[in-house]
DSSP file (Angstrom, degrees, kcal/mol; ACC not computed):
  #  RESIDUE AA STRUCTURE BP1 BP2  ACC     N-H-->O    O-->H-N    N-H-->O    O-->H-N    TCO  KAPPA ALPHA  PHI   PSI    X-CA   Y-CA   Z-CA
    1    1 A X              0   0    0      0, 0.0     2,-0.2     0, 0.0     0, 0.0   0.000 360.0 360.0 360.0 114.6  -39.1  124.3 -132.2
    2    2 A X        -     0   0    0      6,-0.1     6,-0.2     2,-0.0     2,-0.1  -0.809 360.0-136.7-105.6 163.2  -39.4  120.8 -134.2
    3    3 A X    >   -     0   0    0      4,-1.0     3,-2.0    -2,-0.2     4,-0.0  -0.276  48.6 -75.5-101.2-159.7  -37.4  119.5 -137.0
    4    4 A X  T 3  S+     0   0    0      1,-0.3     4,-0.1    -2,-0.1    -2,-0.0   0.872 127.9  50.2 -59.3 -54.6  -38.9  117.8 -139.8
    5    5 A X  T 3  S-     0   0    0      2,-0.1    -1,-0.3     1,-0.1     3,-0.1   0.388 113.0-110.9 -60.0   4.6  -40.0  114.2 -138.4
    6    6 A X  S <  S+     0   0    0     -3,-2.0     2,-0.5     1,-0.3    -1,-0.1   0.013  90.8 107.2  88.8 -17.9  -41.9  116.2 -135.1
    7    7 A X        +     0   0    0     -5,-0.1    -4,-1.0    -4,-0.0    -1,-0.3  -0.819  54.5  92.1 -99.5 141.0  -39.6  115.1 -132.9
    8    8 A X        -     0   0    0     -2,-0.5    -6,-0.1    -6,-0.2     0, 0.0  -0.963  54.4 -17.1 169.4 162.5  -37.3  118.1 -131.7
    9    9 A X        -     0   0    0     -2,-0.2     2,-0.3     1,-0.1     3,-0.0   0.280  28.0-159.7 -18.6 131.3  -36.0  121.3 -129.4
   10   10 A X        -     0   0    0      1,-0.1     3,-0.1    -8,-0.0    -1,-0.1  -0.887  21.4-136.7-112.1 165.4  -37.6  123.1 -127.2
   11   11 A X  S    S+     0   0    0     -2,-0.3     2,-0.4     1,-0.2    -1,-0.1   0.778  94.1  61.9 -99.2   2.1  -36.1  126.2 -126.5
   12   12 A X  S    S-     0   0    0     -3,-0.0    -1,-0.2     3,-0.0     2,-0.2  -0.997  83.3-140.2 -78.7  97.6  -36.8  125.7 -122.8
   13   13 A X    >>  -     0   0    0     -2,-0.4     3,-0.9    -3,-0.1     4,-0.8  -0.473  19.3-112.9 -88.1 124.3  -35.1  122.8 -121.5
   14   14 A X  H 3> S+     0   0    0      1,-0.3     4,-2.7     2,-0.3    -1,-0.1   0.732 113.5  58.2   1.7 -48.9  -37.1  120.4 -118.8
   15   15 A X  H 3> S+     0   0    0      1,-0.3     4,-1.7     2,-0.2    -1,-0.3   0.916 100.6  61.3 -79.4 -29.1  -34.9  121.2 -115.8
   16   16 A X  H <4 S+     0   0    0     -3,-0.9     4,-0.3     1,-0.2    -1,-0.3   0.843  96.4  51.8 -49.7 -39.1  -35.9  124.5 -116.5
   17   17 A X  H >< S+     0   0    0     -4,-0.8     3,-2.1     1,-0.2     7,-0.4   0.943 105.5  61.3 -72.3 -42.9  -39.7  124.0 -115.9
   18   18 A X  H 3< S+     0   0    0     -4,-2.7    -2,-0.2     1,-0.3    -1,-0.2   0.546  95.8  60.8 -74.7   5.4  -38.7  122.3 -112.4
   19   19 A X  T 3< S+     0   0    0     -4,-1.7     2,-1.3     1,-0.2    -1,-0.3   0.653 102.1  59.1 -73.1 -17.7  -37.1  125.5 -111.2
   20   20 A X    X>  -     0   0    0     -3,-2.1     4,-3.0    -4,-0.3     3,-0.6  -0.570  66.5-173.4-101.8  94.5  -40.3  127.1 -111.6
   21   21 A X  T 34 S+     0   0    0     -2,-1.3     4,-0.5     1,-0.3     3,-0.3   0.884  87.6  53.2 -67.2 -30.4  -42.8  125.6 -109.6
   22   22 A X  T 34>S+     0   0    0      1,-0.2     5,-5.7     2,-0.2     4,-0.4   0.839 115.3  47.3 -47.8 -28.2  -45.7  127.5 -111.0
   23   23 A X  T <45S+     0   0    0     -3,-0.6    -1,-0.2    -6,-0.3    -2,-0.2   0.888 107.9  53.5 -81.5 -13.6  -44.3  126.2 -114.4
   24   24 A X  T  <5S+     0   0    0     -4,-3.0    -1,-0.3    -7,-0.4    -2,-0.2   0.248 111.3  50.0 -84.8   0.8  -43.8  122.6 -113.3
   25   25 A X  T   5S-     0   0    0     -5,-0.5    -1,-0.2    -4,-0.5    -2,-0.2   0.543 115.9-112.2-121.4  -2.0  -47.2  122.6 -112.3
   26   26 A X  T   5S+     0   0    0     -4,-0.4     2,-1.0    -5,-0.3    -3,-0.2   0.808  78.9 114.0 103.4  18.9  -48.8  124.0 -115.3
   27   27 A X      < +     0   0    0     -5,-5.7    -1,-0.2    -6,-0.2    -2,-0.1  -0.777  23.5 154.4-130.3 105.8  -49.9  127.2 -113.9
   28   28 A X        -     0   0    0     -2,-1.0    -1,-0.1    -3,-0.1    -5,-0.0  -0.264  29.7-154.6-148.4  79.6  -48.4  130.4 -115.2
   29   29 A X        -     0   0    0      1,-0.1     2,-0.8    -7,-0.0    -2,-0.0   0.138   6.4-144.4 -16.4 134.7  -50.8  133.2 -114.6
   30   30 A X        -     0   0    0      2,-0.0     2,-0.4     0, 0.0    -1,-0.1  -0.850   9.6-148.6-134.4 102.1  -51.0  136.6 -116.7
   31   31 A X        -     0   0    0     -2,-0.8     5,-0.1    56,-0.0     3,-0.0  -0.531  22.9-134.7 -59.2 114.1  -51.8  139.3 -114.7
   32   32 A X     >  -     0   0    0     -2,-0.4     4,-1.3     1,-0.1     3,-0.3  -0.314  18.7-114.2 -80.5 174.2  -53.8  141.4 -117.4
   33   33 A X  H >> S+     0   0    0      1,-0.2     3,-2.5     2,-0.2     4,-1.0   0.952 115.6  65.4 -55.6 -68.6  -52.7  145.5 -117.4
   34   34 A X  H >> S+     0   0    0      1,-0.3     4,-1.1     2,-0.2     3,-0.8   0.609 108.4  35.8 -50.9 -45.5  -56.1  146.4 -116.3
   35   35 A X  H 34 S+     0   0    0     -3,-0.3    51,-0.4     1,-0.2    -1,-0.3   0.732 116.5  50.0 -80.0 -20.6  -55.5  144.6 -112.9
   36   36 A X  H << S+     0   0    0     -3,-2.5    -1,-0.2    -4,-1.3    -2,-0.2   0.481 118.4  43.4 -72.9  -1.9  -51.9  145.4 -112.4
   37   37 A X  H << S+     0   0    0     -4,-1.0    -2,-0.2    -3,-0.8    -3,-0.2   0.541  93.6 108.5-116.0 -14.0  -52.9  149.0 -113.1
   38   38 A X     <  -     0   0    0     -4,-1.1     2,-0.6    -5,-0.5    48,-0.1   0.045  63.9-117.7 -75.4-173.5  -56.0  149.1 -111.2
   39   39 A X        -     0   0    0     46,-0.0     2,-0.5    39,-0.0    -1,-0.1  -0.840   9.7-158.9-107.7 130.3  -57.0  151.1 -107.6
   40   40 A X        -     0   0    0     -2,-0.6     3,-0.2    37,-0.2    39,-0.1  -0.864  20.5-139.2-112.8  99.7  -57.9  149.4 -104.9
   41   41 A X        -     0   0    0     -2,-0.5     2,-0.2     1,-0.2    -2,-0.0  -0.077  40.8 -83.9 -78.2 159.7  -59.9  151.9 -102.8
   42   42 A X        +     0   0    0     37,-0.1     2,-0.4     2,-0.0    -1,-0.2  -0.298  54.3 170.3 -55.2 128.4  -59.1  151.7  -99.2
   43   43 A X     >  -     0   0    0     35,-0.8     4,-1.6    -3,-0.2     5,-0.1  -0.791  19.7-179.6-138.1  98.2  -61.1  148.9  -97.2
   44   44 A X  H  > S+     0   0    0     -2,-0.4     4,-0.8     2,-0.2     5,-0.2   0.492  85.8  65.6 -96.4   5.9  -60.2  147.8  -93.3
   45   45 A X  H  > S+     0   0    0      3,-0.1     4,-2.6     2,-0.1     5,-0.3   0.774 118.2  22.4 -85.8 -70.5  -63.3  145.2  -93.5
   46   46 A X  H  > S+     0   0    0      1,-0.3     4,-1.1     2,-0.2    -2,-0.2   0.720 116.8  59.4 -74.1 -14.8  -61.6  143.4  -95.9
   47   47 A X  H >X S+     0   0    0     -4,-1.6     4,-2.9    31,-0.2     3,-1.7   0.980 118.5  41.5 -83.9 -60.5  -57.9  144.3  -95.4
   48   48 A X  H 3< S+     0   0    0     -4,-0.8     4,-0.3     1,-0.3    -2,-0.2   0.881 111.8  51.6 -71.9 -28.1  -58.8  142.8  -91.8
   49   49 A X  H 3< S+     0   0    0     -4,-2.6     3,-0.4    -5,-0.2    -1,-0.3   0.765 109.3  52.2 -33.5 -39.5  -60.8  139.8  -93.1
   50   50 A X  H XX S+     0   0    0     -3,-1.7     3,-3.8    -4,-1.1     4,-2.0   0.980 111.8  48.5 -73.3 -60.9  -57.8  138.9  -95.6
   51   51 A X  H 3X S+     0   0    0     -4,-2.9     4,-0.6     1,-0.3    -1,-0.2   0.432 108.0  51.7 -97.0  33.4  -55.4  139.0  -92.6
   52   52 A X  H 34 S+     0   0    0     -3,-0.4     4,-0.5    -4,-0.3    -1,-0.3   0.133 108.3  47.5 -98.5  18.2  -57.4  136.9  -90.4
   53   53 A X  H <4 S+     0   0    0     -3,-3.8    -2,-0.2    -5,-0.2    -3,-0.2   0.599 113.5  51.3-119.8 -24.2  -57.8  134.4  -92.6
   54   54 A X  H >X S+     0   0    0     -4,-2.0     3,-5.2     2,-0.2     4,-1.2   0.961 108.8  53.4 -25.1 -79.7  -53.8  134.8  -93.2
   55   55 A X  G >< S+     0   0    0     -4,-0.6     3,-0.6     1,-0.3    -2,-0.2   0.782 114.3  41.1 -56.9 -36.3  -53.6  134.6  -89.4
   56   56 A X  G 34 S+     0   0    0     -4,-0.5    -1,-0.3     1,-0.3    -2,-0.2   0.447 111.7  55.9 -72.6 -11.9  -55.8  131.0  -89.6
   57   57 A X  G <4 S+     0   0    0     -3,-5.2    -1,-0.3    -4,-0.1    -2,-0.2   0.730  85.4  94.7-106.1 -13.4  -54.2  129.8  -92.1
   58   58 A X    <<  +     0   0    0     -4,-1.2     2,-0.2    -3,-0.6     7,-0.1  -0.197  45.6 146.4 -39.9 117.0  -50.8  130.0  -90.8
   59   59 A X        -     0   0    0      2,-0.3    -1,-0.1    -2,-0.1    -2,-0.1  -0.524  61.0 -67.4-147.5-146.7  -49.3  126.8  -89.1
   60   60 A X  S    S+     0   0    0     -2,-0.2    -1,-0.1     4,-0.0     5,-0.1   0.987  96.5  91.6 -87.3 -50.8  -46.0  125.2  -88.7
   61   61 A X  S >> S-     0   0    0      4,-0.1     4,-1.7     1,-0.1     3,-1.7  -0.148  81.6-119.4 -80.0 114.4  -45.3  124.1  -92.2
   62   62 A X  H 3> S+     0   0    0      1,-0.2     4,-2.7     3,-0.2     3,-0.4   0.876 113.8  44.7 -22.8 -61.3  -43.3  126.3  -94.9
   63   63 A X  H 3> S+     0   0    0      2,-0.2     4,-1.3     1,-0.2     5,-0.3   0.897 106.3  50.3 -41.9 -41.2  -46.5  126.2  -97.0
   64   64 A X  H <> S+     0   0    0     -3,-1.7     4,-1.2     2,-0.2    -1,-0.2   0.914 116.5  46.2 -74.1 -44.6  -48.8  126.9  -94.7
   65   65 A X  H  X S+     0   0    0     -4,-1.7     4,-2.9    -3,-0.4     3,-0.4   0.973 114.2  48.5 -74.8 -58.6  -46.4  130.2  -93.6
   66   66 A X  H >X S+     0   0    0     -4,-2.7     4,-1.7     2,-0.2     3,-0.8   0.927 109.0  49.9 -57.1 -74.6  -45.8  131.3  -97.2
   67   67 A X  H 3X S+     0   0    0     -4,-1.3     4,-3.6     2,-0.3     5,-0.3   0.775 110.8  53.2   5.4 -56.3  -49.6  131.1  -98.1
   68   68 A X  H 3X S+     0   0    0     -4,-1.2     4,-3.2    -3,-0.4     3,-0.3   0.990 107.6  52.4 -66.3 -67.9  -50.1  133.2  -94.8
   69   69 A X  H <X S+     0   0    0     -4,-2.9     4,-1.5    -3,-0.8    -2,-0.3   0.785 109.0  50.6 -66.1 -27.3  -47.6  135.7  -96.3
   70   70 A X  H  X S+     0   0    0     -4,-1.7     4,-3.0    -5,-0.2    -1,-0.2   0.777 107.0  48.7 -56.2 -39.0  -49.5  136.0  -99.6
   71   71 A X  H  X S+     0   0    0     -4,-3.6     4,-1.1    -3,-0.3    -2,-0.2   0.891 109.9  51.9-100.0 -12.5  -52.5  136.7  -98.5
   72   72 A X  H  X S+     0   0    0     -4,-3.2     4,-0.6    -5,-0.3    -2,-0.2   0.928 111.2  52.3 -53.4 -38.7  -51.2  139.5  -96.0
   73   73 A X  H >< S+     0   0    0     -4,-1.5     3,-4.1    -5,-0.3     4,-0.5   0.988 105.2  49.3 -22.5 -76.7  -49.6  140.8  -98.8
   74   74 A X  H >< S+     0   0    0     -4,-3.0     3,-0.7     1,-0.3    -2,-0.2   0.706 108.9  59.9 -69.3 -11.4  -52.8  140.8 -101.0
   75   75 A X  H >< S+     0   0    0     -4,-1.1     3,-0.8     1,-0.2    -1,-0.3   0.592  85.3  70.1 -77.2   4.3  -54.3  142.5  -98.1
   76   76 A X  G X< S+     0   0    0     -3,-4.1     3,-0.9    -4,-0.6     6,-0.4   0.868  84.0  80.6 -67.1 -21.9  -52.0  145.3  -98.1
   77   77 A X  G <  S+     0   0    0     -3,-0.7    -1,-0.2    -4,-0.5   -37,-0.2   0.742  91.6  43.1 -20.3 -54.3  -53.9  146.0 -101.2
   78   78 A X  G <  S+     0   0    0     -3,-0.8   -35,-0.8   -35,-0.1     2,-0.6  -0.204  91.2 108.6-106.4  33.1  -56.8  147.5  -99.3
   79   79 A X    X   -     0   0    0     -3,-0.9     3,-2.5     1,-0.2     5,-0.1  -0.880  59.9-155.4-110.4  98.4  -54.4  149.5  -97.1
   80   80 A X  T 3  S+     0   0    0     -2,-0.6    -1,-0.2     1,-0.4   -40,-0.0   0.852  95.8  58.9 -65.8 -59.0  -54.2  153.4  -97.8
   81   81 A X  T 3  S+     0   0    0     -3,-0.1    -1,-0.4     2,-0.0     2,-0.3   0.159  95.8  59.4 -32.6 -10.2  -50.6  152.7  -96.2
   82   82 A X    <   -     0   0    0     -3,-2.5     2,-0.6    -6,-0.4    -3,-0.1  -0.939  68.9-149.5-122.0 161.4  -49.3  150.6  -98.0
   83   83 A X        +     0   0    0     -2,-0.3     2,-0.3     2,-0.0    -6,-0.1  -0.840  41.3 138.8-133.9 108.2  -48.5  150.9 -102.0
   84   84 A X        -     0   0    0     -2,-0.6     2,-0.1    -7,-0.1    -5,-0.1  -0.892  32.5-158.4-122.2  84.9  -48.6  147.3 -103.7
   85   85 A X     >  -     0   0    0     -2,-0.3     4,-7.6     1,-0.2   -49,-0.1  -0.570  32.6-117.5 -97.6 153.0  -50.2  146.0 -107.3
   86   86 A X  H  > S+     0   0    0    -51,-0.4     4,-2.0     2,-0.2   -50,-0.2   0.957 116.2  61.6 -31.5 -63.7  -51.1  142.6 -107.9
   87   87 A X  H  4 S+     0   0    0      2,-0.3    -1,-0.2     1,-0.2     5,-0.2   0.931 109.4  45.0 -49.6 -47.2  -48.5  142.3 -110.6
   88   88 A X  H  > S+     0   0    0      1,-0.2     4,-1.3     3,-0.2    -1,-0.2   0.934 117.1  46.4 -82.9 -30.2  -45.8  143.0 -107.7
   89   89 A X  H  X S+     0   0    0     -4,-7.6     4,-1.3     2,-0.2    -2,-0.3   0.976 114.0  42.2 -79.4 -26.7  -47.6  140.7 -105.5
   90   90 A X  H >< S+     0   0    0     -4,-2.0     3,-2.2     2,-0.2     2,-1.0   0.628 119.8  48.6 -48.9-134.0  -48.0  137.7 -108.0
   91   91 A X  H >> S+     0   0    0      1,-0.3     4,-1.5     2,-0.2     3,-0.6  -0.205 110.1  53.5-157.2 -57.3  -44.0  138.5 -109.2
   92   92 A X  H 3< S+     0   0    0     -4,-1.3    -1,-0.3    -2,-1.0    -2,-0.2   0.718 110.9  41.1 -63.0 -62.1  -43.2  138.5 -105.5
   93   93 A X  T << S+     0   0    0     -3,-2.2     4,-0.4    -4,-1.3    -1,-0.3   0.324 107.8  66.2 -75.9   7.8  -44.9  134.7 -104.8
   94   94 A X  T X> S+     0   0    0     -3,-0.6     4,-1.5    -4,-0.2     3,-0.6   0.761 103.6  44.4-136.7 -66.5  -43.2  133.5 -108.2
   95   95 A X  T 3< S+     0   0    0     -4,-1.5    -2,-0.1     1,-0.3    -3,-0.1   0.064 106.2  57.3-114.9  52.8  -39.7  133.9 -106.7
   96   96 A X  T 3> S+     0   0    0     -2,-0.6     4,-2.5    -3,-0.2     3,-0.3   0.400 104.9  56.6 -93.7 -29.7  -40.5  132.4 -103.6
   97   97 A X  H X> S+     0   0    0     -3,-0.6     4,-1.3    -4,-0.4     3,-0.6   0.962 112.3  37.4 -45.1 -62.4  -41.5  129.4 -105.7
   98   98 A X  H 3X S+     0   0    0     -4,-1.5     4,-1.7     1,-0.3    -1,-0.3   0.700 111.3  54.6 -84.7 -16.6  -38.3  128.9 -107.3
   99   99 A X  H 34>S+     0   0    0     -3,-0.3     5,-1.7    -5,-0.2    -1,-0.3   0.935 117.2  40.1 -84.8 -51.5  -36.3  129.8 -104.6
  100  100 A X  H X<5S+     0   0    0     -4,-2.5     3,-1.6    -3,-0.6     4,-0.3   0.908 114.6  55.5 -63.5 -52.6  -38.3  126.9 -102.7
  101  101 A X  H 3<5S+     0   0    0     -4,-1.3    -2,-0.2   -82,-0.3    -3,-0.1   0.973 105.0  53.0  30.8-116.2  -38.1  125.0 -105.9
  102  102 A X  T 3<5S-     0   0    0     -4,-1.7    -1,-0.2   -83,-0.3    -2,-0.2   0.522 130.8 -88.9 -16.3 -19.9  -34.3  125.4 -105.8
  103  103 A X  T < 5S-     0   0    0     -3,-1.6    -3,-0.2    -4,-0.1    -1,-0.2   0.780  73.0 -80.4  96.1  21.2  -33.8  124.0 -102.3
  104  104 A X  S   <S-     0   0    0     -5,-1.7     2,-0.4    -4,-0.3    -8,-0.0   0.143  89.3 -11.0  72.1 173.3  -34.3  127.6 -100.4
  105  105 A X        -     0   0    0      1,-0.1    -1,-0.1     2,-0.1     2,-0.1  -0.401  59.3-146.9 -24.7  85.3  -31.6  130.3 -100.0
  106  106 A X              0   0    0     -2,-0.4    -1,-0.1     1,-0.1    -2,-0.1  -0.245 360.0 360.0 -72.9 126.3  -27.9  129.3 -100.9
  107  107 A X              0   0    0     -2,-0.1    -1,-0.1     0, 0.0    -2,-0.1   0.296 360.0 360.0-112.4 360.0  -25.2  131.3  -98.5
């Protein structure tokens, strides 16, 4: 929201994008219905492909380990055993950001 001279409010304040890292980085994704609502028929060549390329991507480094945990996730997709959408895995990786963002898990 601006006032008359252009300079003016947002209704989203700055510190507010840097809890969100996806938002601080410019990236905020829309998982459209059609892909949170689709079927993903069962597939163990790609369910295992995804989570050896999890397991290889996987290292010491928080990133490297969250990354690893995404895409085992998104192979759960192709898992008859498991029940998963995109939209809950994208919603899922979005508040590990901010949490990481935030300075990790406050006790």
């Amino acid at each position: 929201m601006t006032d008359g001279d252009g300079a003016g409010t947002t209704d989203k304040s700055e510190s507010d994008d840097r809890k969100d890292a996806l938002a601080a980085a410019g990236v905020d994704p829309v998982v459209p219905e059609a892909a949170s609502d689709a079927e993903f028929a069962a597939d163990a060549e790609a369910r295992e492909f995804i989570r050896e390329v999890a397991e290889d991507v996987r290292g010491d480094s928080s990133e490297s380990k969250q990354l690893s945990a995404v895409l085992y996730r998104v192979s759960d997709l192709y898992d008859p055993d498991e029940e998963t959408s995109p939209e809950e895995i994208y919603r899922n990786a979005r508040h590990v950001m901010r949490i990481k963002t935030e300075g990790g898990l406050r006790r």
